[in-house]
mmCIF file of the N, C-alpha and C atoms, coordinates in Angstrom:
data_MODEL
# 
_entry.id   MODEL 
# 
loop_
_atom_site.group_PDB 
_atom_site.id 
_atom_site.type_symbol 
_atom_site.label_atom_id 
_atom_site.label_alt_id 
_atom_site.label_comp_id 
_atom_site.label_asym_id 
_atom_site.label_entity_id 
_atom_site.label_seq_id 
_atom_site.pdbx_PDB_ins_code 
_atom_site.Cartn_x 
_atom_site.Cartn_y 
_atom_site.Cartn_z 
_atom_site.occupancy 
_atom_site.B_iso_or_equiv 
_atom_site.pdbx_formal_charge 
_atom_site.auth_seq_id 
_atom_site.auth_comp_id 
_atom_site.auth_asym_id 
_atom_site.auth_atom_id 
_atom_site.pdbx_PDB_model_num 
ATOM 1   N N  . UNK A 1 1  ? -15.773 -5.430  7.456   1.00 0.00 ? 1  UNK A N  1 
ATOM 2   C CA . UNK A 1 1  ? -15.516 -5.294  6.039   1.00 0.00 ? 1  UNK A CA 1 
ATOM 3   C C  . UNK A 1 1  ? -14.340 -4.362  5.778   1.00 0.00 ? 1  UNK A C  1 
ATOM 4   N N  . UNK A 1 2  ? -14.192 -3.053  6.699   1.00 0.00 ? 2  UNK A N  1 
ATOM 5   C CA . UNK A 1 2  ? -13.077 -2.117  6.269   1.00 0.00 ? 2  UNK A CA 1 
ATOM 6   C C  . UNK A 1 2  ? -12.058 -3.391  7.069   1.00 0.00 ? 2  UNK A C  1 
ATOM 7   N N  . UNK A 1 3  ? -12.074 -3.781  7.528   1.00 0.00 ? 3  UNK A N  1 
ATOM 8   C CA . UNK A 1 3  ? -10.555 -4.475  8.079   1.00 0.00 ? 3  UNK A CA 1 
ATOM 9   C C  . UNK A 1 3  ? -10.078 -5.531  6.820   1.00 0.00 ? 3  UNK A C  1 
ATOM 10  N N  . UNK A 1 4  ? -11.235 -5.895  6.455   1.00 0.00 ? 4  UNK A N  1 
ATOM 11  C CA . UNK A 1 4  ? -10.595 -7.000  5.231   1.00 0.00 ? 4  UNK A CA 1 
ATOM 12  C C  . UNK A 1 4  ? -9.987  -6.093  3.876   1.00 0.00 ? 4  UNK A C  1 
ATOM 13  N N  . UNK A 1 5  ? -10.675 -5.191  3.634   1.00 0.00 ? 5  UNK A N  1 
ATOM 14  C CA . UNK A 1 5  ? -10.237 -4.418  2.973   1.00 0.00 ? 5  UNK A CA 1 
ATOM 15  C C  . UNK A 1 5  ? -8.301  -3.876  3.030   1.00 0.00 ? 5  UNK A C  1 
ATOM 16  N N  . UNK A 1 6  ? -8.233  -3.692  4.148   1.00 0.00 ? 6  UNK A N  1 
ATOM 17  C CA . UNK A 1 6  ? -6.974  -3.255  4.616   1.00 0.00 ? 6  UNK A CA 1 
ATOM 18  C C  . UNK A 1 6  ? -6.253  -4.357  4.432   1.00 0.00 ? 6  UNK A C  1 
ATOM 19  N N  . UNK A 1 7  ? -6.660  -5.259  5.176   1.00 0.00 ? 7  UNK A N  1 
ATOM 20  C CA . UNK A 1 7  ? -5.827  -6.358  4.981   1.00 0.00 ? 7  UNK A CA 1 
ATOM 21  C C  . UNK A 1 7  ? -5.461  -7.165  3.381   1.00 0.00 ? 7  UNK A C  1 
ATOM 22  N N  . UNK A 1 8  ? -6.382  -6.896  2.667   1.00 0.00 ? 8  UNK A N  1 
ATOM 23  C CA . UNK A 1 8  ? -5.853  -7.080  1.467   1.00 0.00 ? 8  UNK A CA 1 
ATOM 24  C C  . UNK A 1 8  ? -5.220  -5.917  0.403   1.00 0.00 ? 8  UNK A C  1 
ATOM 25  N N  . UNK A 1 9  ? -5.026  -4.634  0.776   1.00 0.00 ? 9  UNK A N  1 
ATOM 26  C CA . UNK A 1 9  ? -4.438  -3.934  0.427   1.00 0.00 ? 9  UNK A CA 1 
ATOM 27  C C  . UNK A 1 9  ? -2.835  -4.054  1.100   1.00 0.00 ? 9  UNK A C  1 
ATOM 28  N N  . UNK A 1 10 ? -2.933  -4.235  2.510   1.00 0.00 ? 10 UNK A N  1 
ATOM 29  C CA . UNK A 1 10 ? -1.636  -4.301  2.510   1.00 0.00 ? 10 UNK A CA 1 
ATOM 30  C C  . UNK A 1 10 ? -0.718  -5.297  2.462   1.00 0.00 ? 10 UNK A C  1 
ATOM 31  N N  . UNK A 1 11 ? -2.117  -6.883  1.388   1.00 0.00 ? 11 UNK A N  1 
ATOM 32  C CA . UNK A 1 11 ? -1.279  -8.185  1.417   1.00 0.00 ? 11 UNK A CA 1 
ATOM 33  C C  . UNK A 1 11 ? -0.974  -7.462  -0.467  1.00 0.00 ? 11 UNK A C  1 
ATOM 34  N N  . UNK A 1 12 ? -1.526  -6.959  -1.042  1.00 0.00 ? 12 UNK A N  1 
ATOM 35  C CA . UNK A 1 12 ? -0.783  -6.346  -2.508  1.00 0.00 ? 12 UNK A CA 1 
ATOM 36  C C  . UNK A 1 12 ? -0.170  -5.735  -2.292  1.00 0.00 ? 12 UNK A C  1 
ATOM 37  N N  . UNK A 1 13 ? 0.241   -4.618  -1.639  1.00 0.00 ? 13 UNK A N  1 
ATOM 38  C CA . UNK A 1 13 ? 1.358   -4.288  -1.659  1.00 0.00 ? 13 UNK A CA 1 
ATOM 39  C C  . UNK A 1 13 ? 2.445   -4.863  -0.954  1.00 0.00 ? 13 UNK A C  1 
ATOM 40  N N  . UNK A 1 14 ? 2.357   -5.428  -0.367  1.00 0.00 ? 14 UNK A N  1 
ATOM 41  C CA . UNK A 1 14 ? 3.573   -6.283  0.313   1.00 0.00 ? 14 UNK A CA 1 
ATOM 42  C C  . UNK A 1 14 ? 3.771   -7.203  -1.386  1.00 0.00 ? 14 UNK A C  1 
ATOM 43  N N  . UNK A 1 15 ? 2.968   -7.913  -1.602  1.00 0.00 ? 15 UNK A N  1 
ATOM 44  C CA . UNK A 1 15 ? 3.278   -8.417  -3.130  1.00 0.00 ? 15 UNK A CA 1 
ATOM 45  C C  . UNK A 1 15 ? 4.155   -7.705  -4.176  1.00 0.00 ? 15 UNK A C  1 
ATOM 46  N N  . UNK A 1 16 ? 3.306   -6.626  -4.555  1.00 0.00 ? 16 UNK A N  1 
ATOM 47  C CA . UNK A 1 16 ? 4.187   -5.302  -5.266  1.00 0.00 ? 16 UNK A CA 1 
ATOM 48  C C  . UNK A 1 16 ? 5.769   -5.176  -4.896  1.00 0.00 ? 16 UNK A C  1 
ATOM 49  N N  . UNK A 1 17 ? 5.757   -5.197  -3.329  1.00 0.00 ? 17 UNK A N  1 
ATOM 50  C CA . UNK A 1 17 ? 6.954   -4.435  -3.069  1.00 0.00 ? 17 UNK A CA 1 
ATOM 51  C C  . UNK A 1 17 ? 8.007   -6.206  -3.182  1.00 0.00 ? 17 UNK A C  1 
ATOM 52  N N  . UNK A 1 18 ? 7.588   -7.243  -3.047  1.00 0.00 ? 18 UNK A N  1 
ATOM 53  C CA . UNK A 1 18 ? 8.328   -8.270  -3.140  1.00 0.00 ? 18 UNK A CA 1 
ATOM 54  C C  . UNK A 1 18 ? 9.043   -8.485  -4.549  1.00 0.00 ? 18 UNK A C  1 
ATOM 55  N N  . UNK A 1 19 ? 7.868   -8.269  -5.673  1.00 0.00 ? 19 UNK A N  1 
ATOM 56  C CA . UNK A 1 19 ? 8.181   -8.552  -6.984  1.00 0.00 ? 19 UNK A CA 1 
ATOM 57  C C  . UNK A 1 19 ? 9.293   -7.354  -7.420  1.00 0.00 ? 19 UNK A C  1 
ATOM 58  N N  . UNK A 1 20 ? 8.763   -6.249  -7.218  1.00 0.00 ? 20 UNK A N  1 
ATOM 59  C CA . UNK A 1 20 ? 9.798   -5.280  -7.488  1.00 0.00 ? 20 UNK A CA 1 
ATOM 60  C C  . UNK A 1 20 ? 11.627  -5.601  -6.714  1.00 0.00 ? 20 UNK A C  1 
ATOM 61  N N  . UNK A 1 21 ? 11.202  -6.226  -5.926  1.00 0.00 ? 21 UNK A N  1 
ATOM 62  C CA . UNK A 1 21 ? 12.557  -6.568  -5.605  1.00 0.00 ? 21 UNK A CA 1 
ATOM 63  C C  . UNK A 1 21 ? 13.501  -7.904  -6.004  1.00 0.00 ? 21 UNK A C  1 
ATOM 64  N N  . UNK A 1 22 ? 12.528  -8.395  -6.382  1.00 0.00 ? 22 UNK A N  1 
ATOM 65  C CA . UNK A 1 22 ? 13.134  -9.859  -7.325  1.00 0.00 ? 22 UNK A CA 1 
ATOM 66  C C  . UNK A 1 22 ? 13.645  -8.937  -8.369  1.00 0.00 ? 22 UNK A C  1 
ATOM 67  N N  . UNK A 1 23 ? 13.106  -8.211  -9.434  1.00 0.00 ? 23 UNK A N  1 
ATOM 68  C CA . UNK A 1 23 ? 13.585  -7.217  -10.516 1.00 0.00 ? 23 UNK A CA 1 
ATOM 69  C C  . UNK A 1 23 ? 14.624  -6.855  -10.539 1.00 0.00 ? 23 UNK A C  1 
ATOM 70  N N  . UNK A 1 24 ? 14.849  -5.891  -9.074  1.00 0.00 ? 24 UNK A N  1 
ATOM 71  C CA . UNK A 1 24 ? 16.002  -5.266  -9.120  1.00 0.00 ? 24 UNK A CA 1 
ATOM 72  C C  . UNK A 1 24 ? 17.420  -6.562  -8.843  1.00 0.00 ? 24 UNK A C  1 
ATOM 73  N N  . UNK A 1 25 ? 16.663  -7.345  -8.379  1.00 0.00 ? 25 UNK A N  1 
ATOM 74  C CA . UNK A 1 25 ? 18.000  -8.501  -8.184  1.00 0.00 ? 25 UNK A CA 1 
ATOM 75  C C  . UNK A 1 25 ? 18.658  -9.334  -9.317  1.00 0.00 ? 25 UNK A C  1 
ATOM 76  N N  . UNK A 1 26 ? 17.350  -9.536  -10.103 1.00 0.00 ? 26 UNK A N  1 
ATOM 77  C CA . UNK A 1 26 ? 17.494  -9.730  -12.025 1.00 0.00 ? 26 UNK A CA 1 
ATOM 78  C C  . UNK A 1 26 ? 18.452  -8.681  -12.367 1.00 0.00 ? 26 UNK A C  1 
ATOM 79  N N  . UNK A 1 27 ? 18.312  -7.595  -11.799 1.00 0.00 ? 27 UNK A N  1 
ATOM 80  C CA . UNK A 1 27 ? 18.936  -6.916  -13.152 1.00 0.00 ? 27 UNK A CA 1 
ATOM 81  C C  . UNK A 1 27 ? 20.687  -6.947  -12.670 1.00 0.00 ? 27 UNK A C  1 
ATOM 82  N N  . UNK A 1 28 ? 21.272  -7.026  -11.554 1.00 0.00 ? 28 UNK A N  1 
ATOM 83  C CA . UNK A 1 28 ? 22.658  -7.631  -11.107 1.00 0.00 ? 28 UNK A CA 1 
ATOM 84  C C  . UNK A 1 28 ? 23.173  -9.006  -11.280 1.00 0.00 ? 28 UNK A C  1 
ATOM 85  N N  . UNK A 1 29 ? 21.921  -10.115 -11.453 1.00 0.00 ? 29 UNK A N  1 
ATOM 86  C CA . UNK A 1 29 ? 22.288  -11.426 -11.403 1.00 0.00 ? 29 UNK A CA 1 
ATOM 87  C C  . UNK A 1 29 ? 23.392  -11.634 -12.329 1.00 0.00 ? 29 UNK A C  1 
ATOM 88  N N  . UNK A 1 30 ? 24.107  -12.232 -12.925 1.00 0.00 ? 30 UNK A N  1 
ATOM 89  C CA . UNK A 1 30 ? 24.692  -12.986 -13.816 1.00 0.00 ? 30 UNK A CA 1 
ATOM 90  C C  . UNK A 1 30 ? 25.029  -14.542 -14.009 1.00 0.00 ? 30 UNK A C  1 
ATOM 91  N N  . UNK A 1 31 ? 24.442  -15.312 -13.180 1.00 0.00 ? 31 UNK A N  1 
ATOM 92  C CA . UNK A 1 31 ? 23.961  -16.565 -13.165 1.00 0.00 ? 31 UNK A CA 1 
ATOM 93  C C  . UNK A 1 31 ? 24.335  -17.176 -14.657 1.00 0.00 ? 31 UNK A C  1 
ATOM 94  N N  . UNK A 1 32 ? 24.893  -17.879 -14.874 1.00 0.00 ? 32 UNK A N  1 
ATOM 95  C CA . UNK A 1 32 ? 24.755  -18.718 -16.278 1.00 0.00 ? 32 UNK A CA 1 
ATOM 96  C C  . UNK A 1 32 ? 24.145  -19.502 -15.914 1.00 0.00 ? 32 UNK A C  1 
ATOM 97  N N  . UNK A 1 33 ? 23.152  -20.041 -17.035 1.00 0.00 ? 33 UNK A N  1 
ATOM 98  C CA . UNK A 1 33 ? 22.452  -21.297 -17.033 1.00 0.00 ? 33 UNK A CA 1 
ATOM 99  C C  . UNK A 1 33 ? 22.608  -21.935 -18.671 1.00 0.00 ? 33 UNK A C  1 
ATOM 100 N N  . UNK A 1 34 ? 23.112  -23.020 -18.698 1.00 0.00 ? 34 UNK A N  1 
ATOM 101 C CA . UNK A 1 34 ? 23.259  -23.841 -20.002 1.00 0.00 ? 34 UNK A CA 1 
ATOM 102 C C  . UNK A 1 34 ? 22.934  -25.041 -20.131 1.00 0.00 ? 34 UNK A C  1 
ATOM 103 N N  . UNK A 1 35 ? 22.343  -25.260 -21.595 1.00 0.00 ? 35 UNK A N  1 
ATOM 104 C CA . UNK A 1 35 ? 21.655  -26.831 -21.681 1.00 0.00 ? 35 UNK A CA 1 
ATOM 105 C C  . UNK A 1 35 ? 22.495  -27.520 -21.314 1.00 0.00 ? 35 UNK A C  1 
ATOM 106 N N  . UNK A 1 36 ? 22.321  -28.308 -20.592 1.00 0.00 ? 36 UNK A N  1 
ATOM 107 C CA . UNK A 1 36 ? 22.879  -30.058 -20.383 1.00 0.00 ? 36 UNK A CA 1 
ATOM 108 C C  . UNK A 1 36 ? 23.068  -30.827 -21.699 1.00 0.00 ? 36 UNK A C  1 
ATOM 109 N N  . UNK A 1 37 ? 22.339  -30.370 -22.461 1.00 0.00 ? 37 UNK A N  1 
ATOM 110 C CA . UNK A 1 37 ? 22.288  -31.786 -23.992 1.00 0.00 ? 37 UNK A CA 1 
ATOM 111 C C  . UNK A 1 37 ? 23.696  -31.022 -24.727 1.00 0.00 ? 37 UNK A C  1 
ATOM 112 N N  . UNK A 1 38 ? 24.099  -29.797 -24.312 1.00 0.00 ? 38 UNK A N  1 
ATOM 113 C CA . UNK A 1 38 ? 25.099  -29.277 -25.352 1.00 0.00 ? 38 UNK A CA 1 
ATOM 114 C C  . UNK A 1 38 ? 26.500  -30.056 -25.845 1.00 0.00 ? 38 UNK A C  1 
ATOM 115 N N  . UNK A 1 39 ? 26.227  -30.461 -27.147 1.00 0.00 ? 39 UNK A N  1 
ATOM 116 C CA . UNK A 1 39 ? 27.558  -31.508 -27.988 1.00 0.00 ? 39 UNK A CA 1 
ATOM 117 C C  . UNK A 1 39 ? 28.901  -31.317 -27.659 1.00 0.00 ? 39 UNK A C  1 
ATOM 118 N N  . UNK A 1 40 ? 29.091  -29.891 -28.619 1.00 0.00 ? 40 UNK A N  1 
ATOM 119 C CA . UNK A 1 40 ? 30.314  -29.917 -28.589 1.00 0.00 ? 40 UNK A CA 1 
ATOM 120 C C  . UNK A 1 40 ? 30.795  -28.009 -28.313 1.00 0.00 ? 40 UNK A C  1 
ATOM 121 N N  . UNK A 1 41 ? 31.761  -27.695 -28.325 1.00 0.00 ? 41 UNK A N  1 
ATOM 122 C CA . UNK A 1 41 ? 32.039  -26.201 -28.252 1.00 0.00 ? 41 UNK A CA 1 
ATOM 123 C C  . UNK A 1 41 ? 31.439  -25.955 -26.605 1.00 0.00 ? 41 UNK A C  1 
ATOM 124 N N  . UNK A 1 42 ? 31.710  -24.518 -26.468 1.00 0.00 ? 42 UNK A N  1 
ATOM 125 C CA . UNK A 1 42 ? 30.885  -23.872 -25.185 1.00 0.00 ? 42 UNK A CA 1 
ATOM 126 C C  . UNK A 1 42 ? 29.263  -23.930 -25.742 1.00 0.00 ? 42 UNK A C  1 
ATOM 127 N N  . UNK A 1 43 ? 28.592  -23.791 -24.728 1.00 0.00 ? 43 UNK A N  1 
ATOM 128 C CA . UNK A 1 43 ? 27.083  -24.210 -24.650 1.00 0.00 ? 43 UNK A CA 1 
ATOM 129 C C  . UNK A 1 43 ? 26.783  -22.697 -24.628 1.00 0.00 ? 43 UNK A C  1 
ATOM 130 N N  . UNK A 1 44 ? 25.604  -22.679 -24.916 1.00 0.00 ? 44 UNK A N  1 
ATOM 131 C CA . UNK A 1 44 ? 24.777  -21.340 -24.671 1.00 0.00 ? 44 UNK A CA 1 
ATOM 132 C C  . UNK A 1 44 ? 24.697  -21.220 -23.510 1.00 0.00 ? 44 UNK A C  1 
ATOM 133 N N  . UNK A 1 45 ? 24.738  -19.809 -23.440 1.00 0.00 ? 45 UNK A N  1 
ATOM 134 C CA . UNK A 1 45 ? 24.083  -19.308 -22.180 1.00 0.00 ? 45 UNK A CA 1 
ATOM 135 C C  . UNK A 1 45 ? 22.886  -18.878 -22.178 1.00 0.00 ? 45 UNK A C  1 
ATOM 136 N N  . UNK A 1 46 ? 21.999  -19.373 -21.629 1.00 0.00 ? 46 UNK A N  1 
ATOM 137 C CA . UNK A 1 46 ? 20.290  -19.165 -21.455 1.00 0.00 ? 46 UNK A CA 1 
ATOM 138 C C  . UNK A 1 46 ? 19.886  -18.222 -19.911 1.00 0.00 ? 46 UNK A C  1 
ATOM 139 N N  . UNK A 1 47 ? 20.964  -18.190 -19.502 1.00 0.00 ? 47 UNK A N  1 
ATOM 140 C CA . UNK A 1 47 ? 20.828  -16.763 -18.214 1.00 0.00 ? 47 UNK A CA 1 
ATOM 141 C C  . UNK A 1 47 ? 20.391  -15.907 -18.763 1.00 0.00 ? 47 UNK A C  1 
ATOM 142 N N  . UNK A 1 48 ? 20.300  -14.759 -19.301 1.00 0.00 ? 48 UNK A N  1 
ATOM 143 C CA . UNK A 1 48 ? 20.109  -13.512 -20.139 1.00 0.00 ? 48 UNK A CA 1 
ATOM 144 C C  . UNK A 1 48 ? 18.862  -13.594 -20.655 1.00 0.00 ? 48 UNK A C  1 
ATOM 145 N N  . UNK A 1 49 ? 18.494  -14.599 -21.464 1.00 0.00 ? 49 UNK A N  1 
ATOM 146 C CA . UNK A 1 49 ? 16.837  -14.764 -21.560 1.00 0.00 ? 49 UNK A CA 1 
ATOM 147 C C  . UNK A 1 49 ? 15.946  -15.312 -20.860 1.00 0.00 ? 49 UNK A C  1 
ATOM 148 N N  . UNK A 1 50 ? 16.323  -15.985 -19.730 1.00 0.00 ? 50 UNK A N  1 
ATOM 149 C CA . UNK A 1 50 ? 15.365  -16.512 -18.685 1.00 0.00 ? 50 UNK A CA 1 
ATOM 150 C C  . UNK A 1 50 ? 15.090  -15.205 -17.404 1.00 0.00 ? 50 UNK A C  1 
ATOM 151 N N  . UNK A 1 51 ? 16.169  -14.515 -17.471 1.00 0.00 ? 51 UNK A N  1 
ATOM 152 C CA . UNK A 1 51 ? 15.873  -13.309 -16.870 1.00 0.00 ? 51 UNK A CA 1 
ATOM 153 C C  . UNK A 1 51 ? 15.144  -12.206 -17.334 1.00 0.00 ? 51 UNK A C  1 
ATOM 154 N N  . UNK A 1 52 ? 15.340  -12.284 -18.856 1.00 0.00 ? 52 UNK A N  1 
ATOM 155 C CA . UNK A 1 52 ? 14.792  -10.805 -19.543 1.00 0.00 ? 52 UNK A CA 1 
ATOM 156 C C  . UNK A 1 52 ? 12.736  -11.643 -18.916 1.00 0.00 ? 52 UNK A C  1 
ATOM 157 N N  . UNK A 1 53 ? 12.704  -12.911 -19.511 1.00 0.00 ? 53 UNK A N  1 
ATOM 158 C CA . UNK A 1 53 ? 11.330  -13.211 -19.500 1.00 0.00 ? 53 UNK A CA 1 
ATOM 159 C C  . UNK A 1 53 ? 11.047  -13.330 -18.041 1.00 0.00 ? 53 UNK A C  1 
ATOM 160 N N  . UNK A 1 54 ? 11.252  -13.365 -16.801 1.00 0.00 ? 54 UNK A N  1 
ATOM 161 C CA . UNK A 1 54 ? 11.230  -13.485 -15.650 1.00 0.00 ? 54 UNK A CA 1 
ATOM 162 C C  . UNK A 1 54 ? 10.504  -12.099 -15.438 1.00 0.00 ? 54 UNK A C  1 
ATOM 163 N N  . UNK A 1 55 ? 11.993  -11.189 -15.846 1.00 0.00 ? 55 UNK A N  1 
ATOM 164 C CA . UNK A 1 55 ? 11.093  -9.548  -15.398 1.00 0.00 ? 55 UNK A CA 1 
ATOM 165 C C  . UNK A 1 55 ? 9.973   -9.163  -16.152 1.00 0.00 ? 55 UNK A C  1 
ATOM 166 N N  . UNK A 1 56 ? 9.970   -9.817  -17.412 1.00 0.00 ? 56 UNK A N  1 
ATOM 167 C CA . UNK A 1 56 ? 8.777   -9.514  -18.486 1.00 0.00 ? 56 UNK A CA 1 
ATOM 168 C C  . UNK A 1 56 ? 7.775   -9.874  -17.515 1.00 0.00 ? 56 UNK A C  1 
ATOM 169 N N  . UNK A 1 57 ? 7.067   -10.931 -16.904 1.00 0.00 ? 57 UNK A N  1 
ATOM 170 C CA . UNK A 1 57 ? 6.019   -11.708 -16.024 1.00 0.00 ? 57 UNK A CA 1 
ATOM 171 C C  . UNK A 1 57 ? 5.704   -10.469 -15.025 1.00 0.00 ? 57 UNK A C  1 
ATOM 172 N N  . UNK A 1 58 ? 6.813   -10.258 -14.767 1.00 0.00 ? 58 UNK A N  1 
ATOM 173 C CA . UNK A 1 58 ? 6.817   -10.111 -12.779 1.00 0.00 ? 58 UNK A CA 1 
ATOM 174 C C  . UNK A 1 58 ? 6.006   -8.124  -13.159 1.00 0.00 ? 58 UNK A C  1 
ATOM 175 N N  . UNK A 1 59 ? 6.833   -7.777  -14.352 1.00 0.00 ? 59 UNK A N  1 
ATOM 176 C CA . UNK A 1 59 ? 6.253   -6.656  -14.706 1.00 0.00 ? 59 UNK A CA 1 
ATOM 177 C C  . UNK A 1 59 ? 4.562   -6.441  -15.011 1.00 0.00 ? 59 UNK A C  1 
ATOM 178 N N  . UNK A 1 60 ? 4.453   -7.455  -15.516 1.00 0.00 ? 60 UNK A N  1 
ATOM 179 C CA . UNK A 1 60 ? 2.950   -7.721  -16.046 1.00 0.00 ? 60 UNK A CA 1 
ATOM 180 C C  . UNK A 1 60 ? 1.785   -8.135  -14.793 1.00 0.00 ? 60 UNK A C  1 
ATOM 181 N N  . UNK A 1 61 ? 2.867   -8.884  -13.293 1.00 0.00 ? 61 UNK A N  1 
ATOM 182 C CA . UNK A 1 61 ? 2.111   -9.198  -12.212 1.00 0.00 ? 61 UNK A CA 1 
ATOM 183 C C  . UNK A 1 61 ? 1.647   -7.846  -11.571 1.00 0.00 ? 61 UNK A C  1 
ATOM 184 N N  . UNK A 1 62 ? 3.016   -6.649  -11.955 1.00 0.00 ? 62 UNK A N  1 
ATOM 185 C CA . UNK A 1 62 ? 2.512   -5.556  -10.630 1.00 0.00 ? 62 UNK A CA 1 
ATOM 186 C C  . UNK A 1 62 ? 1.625   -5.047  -11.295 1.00 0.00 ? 62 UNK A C  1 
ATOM 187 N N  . UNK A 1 63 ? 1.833   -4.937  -12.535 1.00 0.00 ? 63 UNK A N  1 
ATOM 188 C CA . UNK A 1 63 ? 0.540   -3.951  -13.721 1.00 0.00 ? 63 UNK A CA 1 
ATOM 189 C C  . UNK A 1 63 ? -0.986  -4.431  -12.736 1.00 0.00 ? 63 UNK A C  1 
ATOM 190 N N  . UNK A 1 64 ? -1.122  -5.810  -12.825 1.00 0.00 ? 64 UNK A N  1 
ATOM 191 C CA . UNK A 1 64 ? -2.305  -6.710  -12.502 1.00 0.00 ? 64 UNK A CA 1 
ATOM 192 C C  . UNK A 1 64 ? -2.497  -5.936  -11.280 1.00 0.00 ? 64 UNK A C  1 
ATOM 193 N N  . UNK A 1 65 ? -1.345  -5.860  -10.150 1.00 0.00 ? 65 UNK A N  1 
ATOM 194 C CA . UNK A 1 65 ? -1.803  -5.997  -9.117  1.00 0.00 ? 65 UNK A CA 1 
ATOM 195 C C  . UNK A 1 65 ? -2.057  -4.729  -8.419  1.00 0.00 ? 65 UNK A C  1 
ATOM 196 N N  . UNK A 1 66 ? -1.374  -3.620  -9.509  1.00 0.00 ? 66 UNK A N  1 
ATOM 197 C CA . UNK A 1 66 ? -1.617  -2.178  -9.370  1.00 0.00 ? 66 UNK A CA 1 
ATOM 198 C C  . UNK A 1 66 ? -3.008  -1.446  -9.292  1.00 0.00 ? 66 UNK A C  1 
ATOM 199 N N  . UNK A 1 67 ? -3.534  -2.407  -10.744 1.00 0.00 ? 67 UNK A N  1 
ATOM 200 C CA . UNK A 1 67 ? -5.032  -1.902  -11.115 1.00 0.00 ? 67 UNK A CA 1 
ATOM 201 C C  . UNK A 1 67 ? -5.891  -2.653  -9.625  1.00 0.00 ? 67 UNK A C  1 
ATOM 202 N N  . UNK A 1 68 ? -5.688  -4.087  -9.221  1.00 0.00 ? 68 UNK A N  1 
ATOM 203 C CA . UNK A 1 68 ? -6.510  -4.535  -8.309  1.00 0.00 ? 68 UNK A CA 1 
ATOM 204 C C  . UNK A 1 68 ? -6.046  -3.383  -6.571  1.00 0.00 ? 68 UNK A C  1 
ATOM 205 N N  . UNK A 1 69 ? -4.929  -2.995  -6.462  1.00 0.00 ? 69 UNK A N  1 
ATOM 206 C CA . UNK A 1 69 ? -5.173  -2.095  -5.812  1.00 0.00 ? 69 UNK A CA 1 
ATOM 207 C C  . UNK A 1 69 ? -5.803  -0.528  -5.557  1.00 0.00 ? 69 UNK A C  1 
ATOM 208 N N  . UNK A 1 70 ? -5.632  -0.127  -6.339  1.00 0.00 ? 70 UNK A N  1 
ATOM 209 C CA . UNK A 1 70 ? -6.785  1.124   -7.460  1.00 0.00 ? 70 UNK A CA 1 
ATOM 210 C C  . UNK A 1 70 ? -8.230  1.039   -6.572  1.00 0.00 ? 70 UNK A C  1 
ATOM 211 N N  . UNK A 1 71 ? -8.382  -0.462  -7.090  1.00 0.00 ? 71 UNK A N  1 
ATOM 212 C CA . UNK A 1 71 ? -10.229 -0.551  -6.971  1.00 0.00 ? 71 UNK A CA 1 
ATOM 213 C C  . UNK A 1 71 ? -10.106 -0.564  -5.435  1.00 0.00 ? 71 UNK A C  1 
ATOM 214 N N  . UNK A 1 72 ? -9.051  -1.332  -5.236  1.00 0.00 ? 72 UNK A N  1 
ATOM 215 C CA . UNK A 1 72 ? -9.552  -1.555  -3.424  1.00 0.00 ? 72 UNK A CA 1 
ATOM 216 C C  . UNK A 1 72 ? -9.662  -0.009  -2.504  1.00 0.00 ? 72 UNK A C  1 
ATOM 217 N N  . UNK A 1 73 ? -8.537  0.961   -3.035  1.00 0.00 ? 73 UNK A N  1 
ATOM 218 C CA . UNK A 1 73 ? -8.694  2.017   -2.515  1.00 0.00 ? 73 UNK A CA 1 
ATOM 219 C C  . UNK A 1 73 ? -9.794  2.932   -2.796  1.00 0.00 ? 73 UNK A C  1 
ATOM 220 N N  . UNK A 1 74 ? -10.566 2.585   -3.880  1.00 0.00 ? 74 UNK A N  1 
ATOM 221 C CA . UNK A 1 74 ? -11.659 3.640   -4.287  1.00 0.00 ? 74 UNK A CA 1 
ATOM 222 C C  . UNK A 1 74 ? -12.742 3.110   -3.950  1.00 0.00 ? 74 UNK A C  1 
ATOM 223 N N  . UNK A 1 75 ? -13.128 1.870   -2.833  1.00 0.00 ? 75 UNK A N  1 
ATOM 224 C CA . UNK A 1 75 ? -14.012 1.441   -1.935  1.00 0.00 ? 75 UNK A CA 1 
ATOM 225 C C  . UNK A 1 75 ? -14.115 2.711   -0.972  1.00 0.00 ? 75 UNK A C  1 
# 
């Protein structure tokens, strides 16, 4: 039982430490991404908000995965 324990503590934080690093790579990206259907003029750029909501998620995953590590350590 303590081995599974471990082992899923150190499969969240390996998680933690993955997501946090997608973040920091969001925040250098500059990627444009623009609709295809766009008429006429330059198209939007939808990079900037697919990233802001990306880190919004990924922030909300470590929150999740912070508290589920918490409990595992206070076994």
């Amino acid at each position: 039982m303590a081995t599974d324990i471990k082992l899923e503590i150190e499969k969240t934080s390996s998680e933690i430490n993955k997501m946090q690093a997608r973040i920091e790579f969001l925040k250098t990206d500059r990627t444009v991404i623009n609709n295809i259907f766009a008429q006429e003029g330059t198209p939007y750029n939808h990079g900037p908000y697919f990233r802001k909501l990306e880190t919004k998620n990924l922030k909300a995953k470590i929150k999740r995965r912070e508290i589920k590590l918490r409990k595992l350590l206070s076994k």
